[in-house]
C-alpha positions, -999 to 999 in steps of 0.1 A, spaced: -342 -85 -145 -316 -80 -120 -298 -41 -115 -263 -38 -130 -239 -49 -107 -222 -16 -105 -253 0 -91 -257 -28 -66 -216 -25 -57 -219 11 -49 -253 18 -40 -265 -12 -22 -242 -34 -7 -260 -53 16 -289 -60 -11 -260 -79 -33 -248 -99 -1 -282 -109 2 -292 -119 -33 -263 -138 -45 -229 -148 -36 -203 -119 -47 -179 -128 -75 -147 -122 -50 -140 -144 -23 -138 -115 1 -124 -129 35 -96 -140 13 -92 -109 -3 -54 -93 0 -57 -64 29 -21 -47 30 -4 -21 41 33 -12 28 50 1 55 91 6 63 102 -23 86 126 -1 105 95 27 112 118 54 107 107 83 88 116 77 49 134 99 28 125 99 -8 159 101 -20 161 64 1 201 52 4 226 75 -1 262 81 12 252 113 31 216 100 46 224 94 81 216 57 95 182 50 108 170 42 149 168 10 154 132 2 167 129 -13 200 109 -51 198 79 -33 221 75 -5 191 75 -31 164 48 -56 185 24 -25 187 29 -17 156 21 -53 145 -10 -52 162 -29 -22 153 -18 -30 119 -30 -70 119 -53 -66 154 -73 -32 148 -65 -25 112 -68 -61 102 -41 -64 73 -36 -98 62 -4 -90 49 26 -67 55 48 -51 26 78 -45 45 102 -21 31 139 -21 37 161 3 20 193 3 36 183 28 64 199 1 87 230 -19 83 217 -56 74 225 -70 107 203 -47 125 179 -56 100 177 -84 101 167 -83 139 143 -61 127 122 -83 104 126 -112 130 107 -92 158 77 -82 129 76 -117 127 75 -130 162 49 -101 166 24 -108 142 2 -135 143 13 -169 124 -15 -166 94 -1 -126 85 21 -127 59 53 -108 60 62 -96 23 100 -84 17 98 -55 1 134 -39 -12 141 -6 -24 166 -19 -56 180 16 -69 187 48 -49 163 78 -68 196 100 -79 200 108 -111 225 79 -111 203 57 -99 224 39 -78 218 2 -62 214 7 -29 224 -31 -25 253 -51 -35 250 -86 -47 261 -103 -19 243 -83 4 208 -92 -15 219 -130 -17 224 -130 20 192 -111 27 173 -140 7 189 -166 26 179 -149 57 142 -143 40 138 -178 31 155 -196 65 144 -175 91 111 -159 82 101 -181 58 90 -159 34 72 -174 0 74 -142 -15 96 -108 -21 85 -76 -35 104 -47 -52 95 -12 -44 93 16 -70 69 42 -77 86 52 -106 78 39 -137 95 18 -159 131 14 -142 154 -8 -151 162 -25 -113 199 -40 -116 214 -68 -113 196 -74 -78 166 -78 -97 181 -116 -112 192 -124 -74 156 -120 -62 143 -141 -92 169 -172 -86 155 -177 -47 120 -168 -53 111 -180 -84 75 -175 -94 72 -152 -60 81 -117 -69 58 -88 -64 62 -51 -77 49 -26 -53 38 9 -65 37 -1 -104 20 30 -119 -8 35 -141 -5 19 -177 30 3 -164 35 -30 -180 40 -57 -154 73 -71 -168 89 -106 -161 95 -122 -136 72 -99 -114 42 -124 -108 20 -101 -93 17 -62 -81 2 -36 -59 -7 -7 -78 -4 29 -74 -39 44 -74 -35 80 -60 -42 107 -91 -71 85 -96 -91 83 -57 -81 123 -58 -94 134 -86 -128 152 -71 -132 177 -51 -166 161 -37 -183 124 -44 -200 139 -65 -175 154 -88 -152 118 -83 -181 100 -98 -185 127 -131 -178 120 -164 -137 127 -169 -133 122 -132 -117 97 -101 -145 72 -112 -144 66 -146 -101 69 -148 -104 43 -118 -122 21 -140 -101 20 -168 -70 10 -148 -89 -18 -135 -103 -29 -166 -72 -27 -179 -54 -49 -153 -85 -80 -163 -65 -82 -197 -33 -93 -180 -24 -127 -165 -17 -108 -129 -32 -103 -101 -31 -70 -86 -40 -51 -55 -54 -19 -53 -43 12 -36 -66 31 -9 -59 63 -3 -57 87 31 -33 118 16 -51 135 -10 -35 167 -32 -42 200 -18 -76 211 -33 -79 242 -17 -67 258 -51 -89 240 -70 -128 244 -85 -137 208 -85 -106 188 -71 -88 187 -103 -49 181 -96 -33 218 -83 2 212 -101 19 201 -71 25 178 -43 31 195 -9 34 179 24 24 206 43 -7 215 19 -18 180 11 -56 170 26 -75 145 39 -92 122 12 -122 132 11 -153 113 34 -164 82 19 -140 80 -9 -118 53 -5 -157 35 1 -163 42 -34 -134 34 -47 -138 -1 -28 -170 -6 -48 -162 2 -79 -127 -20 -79 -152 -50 -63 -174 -44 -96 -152 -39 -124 -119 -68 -111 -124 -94 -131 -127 -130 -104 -87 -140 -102 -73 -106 -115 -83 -92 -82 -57 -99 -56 -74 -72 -32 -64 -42 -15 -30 -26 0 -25 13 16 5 34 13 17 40 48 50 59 38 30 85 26 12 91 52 38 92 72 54 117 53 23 140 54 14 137 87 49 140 105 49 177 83 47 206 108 15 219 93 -4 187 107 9 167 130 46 172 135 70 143 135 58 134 173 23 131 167 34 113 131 18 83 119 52 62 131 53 73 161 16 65 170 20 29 161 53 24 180 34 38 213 3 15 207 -19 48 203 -49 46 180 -40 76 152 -61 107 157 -40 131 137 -49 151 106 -53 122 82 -72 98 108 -111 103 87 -94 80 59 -70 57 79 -102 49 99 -126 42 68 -94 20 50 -95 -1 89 -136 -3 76 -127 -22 49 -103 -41 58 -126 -52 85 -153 -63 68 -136 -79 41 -118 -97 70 -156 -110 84 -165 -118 47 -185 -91 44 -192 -62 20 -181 -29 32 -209 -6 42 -213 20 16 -213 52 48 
């Protein structure tokens, strides 16, 4: 009798490789990152009347961005988010030199930020503006898909939302949906927000108990087989501060100067079990949160907004800041799901 394929996802990788085919098609597995197009430092509040307007990056930042990202990283895919942080014009320049930069089989994703996160919620677009922004999507880069960013649940997104649908019918992707979200019409697919689940556990060992990471991890995905989707998974490099904390359980609060490393191995694991549990064709693969690591690493407890995350991509320097252990194991993954290969479980 053959071991469960759980045990054999998580415990012996190389031994299911070898036995049988795996149930995923794995070099044609998603491998994302979301990141913003403009590689300026986001503010959560994104668009508002008083946020000043962004730096434009320079074409050289953006190419060595593109490859660590699609070269060293190896991301199939980039979700690239634009919120207004630059006039359109200026942004537009900016998706075309992403796109002369990466290589010709990376797909660039669209990814708008619809309402501002005020209490009035505020479009950060007007219609025309998102009508010309398709037409530029669609004539210049080409693009087969647009996504929405939002990692709050359950918003209604505006009129913009209909614009979005008319030039990319069947091609809308919702970035962020959260736990238990229903994926509503016309999104077609998702990325989904993963982050209270790969951090609750102080060790492995405590992830994998019962009422833990683990088990909450595997109900999402189980969840997601029942729907028509498919959905990519969020890996993890900021955890919640856990130095407040008996077995990793979630302190209460989210701090950018506080917030730790994922813990070693974790984002493995996680890998594993969302390989085991996907049902074939619900699983669209893998995606990161690069905002977020942004945010934490620019913080002057860690690395200060020079050694940043943004600003080590723009120089073409490998990241060796505070959140580099995880970054490095996500880069793992990616690259031997990008060689067809399971990733190794240390």
């Amino acid at each position: 009798m053959k071991p469960p394929l759980r045990f054999l996802a998580v415990f012996a990788f190389a031994a299911v490789a070898a036995a049988e085919p795996p149930a995923h098609d794995l070099a044609r597995l998603e491998r994302s990152f979301w990141i913003n197009a403009s590689l300026a430092s986001p503010k959560l509040g994104y668009w508002g009347a008083d946020f000043s307007v962004a730096k434009r990056p320079a074409d050289v930042e953006i190419a060595n961005a593109a490859r660590l990202l699609t070269g060293d990283a190896a991301a199939n895919r980039l979700y690239l988010i634009y919120h207004r942080e630059l006039p359109p014009d200026a942004a537009r320049e900016v998706f075309s030199a992403w796109r002369k930069a990466c290589p010709p089989e990376v797909e660039l994703v669209p990814t708008l930020v619809l309402r501002m996160y005020d209490k009035k919620r505020t479009p950060v677009f007007a219609a025309d503006e998102i009508a010309a922004l398709c037409d530029f999507f669609k004539s210049r880069l080409h693009a087969r898909r647009v996504a929405v960013y939002d990692v709050h649940a359950g918003r209604d997104q505006g009129a913009a939302l209909a614009v979005l649908a008319k030039y990319f019918p069947g091609g809308l992707v919702r970035v962020g949906i959260q736990p238990g979200e229903p994926l509503a019409v016309p999104f077609v697919a998702a990325v989904a927000d993963t982050w209270s689940g790969l951090c609750h556990g102080l060790t492995n060992d405590d992830w994998r108990s019962a009422g833990f990471g683990a088990e909450t991890l595997r109900r999402w995905v189980a969840a997601r087989n029942a729907g028509v989707a498919p959905v990519a998974w969020d890996l993890v490099t900021v955890a919640w501060d856990y130095s407040v904390t008996k077995r990793g359980e979630y302190p209460g609060y989210d701090d950018a100067g506080k917030n730790l490393p994922l813990p070693a191995g974790r984002n493995r694991l996680a890998a594993a079990e969302i390989l085991a549990t996907a049902a074939p064709g619900k699983l669209a693969g893998f995606s990161s949160d690069l905002l977020i690591l942004q945010l934490n690493s620019a913080s002057p407890a860690h690395d200060g907004a020079r050694g940043a995350f943004y600003e080590t991509l723009k120089s073409g320097r490998a990241y060796e800041g505070f959140y580099a252990g995880p970054w490095r194991e996500i880069a793992a993954i990616y690259q031997a799901l990008r060689a067809g290969r399971l990733p190794s479980p240390k």
